[in-house]
C-alpha positions in Angstrom: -65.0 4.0 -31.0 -63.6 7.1 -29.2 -60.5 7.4 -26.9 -61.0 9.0 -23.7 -57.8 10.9 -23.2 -56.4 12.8 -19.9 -55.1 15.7 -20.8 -53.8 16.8 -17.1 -52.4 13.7 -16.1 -48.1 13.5 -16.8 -45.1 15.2 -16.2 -45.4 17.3 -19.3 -49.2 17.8 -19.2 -51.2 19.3 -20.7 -48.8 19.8 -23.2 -46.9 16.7 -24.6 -51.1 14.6 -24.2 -52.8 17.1 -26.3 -49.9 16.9 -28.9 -49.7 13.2 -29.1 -53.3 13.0 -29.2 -53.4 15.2 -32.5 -50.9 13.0 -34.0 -52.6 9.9 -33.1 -56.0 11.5 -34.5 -53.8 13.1 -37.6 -52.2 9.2 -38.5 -55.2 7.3 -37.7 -57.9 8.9 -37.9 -58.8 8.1 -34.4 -61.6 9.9 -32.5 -60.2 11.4 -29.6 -62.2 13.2 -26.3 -59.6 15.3 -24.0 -60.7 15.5 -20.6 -59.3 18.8 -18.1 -59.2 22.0 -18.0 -60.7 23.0 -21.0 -58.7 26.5 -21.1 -55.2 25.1 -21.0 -56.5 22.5 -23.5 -57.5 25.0 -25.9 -54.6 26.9 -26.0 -52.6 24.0 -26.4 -54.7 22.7 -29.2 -54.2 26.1 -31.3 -51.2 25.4 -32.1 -52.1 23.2 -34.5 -53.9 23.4 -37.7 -57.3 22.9 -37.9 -57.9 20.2 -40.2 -55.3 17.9 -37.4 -57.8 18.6 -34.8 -61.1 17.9 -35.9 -61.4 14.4 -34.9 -60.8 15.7 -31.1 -63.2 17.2 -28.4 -62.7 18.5 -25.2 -64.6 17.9 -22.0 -64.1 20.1 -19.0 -63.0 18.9 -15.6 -62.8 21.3 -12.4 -60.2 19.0 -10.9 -56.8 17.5 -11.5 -55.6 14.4 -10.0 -51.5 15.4 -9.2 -48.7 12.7 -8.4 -48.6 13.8 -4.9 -52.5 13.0 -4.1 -53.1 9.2 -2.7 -55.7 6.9 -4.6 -57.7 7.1 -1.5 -57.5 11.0 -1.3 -58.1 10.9 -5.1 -61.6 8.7 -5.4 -63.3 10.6 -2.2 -62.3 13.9 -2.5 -61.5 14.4 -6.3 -65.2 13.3 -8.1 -65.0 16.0 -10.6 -61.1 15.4 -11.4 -60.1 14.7 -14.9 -59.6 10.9 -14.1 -63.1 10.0 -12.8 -64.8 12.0 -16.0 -62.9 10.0 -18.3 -63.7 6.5 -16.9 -67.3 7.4 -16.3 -67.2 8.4 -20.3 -66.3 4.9 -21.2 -68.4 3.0 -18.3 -71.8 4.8 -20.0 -70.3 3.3 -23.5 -69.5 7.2 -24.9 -66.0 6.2 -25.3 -64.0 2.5 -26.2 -61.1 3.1 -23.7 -59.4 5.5 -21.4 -55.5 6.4 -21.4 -53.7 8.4 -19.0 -50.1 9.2 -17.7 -51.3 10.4 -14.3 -51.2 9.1 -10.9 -50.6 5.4 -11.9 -52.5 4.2 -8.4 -55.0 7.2 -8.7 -55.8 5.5 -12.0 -55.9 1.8 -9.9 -58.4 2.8 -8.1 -60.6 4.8 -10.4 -60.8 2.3 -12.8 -61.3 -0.6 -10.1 -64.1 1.2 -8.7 -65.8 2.8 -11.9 -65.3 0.0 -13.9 -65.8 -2.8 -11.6 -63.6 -6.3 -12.4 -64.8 -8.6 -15.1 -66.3 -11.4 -13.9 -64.1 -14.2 -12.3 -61.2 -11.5 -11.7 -60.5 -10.4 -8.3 -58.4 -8.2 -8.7 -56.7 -6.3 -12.2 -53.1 -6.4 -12.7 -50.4 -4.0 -15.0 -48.8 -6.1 -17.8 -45.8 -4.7 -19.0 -43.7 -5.3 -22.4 -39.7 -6.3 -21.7 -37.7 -6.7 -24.7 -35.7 -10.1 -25.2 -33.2 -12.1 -26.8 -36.2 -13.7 -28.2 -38.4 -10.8 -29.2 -41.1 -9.5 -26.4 -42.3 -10.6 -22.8 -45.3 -9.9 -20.7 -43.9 -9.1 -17.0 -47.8 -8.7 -14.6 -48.0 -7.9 -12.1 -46.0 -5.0 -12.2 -47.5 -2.9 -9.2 -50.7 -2.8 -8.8 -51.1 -5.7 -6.1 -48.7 -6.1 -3.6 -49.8 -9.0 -1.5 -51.5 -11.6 -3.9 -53.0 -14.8 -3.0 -52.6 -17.9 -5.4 -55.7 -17.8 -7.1 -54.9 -14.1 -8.0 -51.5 -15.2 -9.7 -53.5 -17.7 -11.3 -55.5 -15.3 -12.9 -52.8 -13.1 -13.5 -51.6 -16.3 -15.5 -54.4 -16.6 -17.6 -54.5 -12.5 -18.6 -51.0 -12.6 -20.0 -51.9 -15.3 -21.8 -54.8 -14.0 -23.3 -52.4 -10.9 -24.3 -49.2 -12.4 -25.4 -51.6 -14.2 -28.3 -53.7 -11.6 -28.9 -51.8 -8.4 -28.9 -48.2 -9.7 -29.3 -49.3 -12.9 -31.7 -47.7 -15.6 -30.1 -50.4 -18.7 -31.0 -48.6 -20.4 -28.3 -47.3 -18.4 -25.7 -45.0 -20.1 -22.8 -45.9 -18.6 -19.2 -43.3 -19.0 -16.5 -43.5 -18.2 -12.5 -41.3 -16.0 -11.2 -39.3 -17.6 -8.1 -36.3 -18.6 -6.6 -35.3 -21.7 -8.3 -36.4 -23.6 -11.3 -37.4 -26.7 -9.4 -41.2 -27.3 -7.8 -40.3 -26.9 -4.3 -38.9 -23.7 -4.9 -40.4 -20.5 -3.7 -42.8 -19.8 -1.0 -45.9 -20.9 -0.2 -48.2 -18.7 -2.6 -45.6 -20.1 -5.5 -45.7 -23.8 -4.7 -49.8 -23.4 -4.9 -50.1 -21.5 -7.9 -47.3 -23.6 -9.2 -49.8 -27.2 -8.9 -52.6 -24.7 -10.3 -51.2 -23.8 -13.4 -50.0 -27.3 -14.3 -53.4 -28.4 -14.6 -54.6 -25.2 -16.3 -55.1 -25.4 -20.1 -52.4 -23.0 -21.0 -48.8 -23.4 -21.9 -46.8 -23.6 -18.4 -43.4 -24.0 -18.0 -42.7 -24.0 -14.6 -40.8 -21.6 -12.5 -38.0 -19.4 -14.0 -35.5 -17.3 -12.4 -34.7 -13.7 -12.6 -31.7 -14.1 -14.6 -34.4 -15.9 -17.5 -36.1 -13.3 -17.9 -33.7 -11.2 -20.6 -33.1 -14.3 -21.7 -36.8 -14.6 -23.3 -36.9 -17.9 -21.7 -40.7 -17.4 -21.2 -43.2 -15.4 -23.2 -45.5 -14.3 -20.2 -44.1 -13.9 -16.8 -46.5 -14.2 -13.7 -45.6 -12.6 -10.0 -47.3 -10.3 -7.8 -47.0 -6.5 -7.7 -44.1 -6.1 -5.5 -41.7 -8.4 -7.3 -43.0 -7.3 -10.6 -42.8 -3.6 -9.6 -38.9 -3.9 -7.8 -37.8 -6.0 -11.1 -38.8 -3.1 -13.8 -37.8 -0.5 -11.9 -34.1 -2.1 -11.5 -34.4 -2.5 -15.2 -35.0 0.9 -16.1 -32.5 1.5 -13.7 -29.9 -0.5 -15.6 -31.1 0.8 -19.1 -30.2 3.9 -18.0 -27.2 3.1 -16.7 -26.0 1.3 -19.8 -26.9 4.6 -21.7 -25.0 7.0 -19.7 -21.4 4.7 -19.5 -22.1 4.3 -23.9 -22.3 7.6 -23.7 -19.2 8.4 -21.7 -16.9 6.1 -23.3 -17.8 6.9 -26.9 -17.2 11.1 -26.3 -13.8 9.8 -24.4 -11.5 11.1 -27.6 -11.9 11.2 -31.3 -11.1 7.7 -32.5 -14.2 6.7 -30.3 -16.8 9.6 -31.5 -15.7 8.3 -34.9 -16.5 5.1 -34.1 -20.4 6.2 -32.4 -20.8 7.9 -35.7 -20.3 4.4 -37.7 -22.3 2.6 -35.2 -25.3 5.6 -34.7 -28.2 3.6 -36.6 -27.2 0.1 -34.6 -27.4 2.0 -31.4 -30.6 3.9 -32.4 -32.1 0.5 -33.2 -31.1 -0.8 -29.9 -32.5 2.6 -28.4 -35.9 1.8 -29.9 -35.8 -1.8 -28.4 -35.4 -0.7 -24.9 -37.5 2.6 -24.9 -41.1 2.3 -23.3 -42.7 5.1 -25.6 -42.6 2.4 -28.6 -45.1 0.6 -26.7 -47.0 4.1 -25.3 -48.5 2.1 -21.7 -48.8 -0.4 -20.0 -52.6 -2.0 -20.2 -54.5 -2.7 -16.6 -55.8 -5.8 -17.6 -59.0 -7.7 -15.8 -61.4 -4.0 -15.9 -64.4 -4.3 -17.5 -63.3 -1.8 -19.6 -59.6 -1.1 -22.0 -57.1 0.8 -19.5 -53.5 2.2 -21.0 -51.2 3.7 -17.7 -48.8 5.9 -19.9 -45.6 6.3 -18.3 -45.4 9.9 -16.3 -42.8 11.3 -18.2 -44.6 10.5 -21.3 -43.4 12.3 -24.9 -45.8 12.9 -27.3 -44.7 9.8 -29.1 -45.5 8.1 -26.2 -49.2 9.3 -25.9 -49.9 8.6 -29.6 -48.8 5.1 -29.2 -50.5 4.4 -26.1 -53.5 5.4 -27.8 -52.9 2.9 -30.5 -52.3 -0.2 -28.0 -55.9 1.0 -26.5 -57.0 1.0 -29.8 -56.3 -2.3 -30.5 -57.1 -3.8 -27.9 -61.0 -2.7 -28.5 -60.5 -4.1 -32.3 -58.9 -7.1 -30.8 -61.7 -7.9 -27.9 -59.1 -8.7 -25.4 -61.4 -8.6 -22.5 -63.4 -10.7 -23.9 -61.0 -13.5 -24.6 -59.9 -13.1 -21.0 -63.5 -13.7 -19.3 -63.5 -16.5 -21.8 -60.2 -18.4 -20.2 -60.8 -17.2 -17.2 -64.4 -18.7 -16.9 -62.7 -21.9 -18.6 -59.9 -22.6 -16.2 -62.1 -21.7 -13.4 -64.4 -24.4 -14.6 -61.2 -26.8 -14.8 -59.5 -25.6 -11.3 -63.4 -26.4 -9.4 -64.0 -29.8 -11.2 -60.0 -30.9 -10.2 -60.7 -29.6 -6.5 -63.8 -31.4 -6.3 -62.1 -34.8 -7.4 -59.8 -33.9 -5.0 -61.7 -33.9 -2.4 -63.7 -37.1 -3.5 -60.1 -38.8 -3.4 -59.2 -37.3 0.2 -62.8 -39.1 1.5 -61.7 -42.3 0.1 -58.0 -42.4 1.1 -59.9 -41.8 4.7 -62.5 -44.5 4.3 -60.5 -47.5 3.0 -57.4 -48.9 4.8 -54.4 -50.4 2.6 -51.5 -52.5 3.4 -49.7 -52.1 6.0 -52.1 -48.9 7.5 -54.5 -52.0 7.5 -52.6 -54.0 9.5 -51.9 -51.3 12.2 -55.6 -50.7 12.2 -56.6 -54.5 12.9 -54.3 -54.8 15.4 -55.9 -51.3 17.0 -59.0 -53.4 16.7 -58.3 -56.2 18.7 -56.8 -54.1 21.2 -60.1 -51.9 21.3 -61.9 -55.5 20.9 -60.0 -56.2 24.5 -60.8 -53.3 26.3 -64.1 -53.8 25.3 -64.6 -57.0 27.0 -63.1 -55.7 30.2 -65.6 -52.6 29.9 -68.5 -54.0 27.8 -71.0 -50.8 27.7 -68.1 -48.5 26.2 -67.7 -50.8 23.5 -71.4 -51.0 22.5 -71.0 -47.1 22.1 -68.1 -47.1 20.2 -69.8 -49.8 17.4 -73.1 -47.8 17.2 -71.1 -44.5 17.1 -68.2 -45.8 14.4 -71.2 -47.7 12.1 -73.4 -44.2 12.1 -70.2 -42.6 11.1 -69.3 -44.7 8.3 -73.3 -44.7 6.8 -72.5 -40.5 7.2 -69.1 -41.0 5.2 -70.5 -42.7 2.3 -73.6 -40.7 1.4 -71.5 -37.7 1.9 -69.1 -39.9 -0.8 -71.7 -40.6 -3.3 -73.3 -37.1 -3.6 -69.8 -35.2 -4.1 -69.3 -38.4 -6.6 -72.9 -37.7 -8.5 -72.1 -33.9 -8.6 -68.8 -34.8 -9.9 -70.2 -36.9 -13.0 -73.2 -34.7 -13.6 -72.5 -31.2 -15.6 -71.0 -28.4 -13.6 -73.2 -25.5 -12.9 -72.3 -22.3 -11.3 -74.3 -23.4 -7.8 -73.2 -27.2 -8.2 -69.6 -26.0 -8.4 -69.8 -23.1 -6.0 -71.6 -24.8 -3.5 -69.7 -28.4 -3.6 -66.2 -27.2 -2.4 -67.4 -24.8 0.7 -69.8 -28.1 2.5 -67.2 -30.6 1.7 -63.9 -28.3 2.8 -64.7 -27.9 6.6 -62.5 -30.5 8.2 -64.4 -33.6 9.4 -64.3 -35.0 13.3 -61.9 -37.8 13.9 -63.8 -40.8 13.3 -63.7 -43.8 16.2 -62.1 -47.0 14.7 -64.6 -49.8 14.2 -64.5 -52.9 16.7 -64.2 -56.0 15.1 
């Protein structure tokens, strides 16, 4: 399957794409389909020989997508950019996936509208590789949504799952919420939900974890939304950098010290490699009906080869469809727990214990006594609270007879909406 390439979109387009894209093609043999301005891509690709490039095509596009343009000025006003060309390449099946280092929300919004969400996804997310003590992490999301509802993180959840086993091969990966504190009550509101979500999902959770865990490896798959996910990379490349620049400085202080950078030059190269985003080539946007790789802007060649790989193997490895497959299961999971749920909430209102029981009788006999004094209201009350209670438990046996039959799509769809509308206060019954 071919690789739909943009060649416009980066810092160092077309250049340093069309470069990694022959060395991707050159190595792997991979089919590859360059999408832009077919004149700049042509003169680029004659600098190479001809036997590197025959694996590679080139597809004109009028229009270029810069860093500048906003996703919403982008998908109306750009339909012949290099972006949409692509994506409509691998929506019509021409192509397997689509990489580019442009506009990272251009390519948001493009691929959420051309592509469409699988089914069961709201909305897609960026997953992003952090080296560890441990070995690797999956951060998501880490932009792409900034306000996300609990059923989103959920989801979110179950994609990093899907990709920590599949493309990273951990069998069993461990999937942590990002949040304040360790404990269950920690966090806000969104995080205390998805929290009681994921602990009855069917993958491995761990709980919350805190920011300091992270680096730690502590968790294999870490779930928040896009703002937090977005603020926490960029302080890390911000501290990679800065950790690079003071090495730097302290090892050219005098000779003693350059000596000592030469002795330690392949630990620190090794180290270099651990931490440097163009081993990995992109980050995927995972939950499109379709494989997605956002390259980093100021992608290098090396970068754009390797990101062509990870799209590569995630066609080989059918990631997406191992996510519609977990997604549709915990979905099935999260409906059947919410209808029991709400089965429990009708009977907790419907029978009286202990010392609730009590109150209630003695609420009785006080209704009992104002009935006598007032004998008409207290017919009322017995015909109203005894229609009432015949509503309350044939509403209780059909949600209990959807509940033990097998879930469908309607039964399960259908169920929750009737029976979540809040019902009237109910009268209590006279004795």
């Amino acid at each position: 399957m071919k690789i739909v390439v943009d060649a416009m979109g980066g810092d160092h387009a077309p250049g340093a794409i069309v470069e990694g894209a022959v060395l991707a093609a050159k190595e792997d043999g991979t089919g590859i389909i360059l999408v832009g301005i077919k004149d700049l891509i042509d003169k680029e690709l004659q600098k190479f020989p001809a036997n590197e490039r025959i694996n590679i095509e080139v597809v004109h596009a009028d229009e270029v997508v810069t860093m500048e343009d906003s996703p919403s000025k982008a998908l109306r006003g750009k339909r012949k950019s290099s972006m949409k060309i692509g994506l409509d390449l691998v929506k019509k099946g021409e192509a397997g996936a689509f990489v580019s280092a442009g506009n990272t929300g251009a390519v948001l919004a493009y691929s959420t509208f051309i592509l469409r969400p699988l089914k069961g996804v709201d909305r897609p997310a960026i997953a992003v590789q952090l080296p560890t003590l441990k070995g690797t992490a999956i951060l998501l999301d880490a932009g792409a949504n900034v306000d996300c509802k609990a059923a989103q993180l959920f989801q979110f959840a179950i994609m990093g799952h899907v990709y920590a086993k599949h493309i990273i091969g951990n069998q069993k990966p461990e999937v942590g919420l990002l949040s304040i504190g360790e404990e269950d009550s920690k966090g806000n509101e969104i995080t205390k939900e998805v929290f009681q979500m994921l602990k009855k999902s069917h993958i491995n959770f761990i709980g919350n974890i805190e920011g300091k865990e992270v680096y730690k490896g502590n968790a294999d798959v870490i779930v928040c939304d896009g703002f937090l996910g977005n603020v926490a990379l960029k302080i890390s490349e911000s501290l990679a950098h800065m950790i690079g620049v003071s090495l730097k400085k302290i090892f050219m202080t005098n000779w003693i010290s350059k000596f000592a950078a030469l002795l330690l030059k392949p630990y620190l190269e090794t180290f270099k490699r651990s931490v440097d985003h163009s081993e990995t080539g992109g980050a995927p946007l995972l939950g499109v009906n379709g494989v997605c790789i956002i390259a980093h802007g100021s992608s290098s060649p090396k970068a754009i080869k390797n990101a062509i790989k990870r799209a590569n193997e995630f066609i080989e490895k059918k990631v997406n469809e191992h996510i519609q497959e977990d997604i549709e299961e915990n979905l099935e999971d999260q409906d059947l727990w919410m209808r029991k749920g709400i089965i429990w909430q009708h009977l907790k209102e419907s029978i009286h214990f202990g010392a609730d029981s009590a109150n209630d009788n003695e609420k009785s006999k006080d209704e009992s006594s104002k009935g006598l004094e007032n004998p008409s209201e207290s017919k009322e009350s017995t015909e109203l609270s005894s229609s009432d209670e015949s509503n309350d438990l044939n509403e209780l046996k059909e949600l209990n007879d959807a509940t033990e039959s097998p879930a469908s799509p309607d039964s399960i769809s259908s169920k929750p909406s009737d029976s979540s509308k809040p019902s009237d206060p109910k009268p209590e019954a006279a004795e």
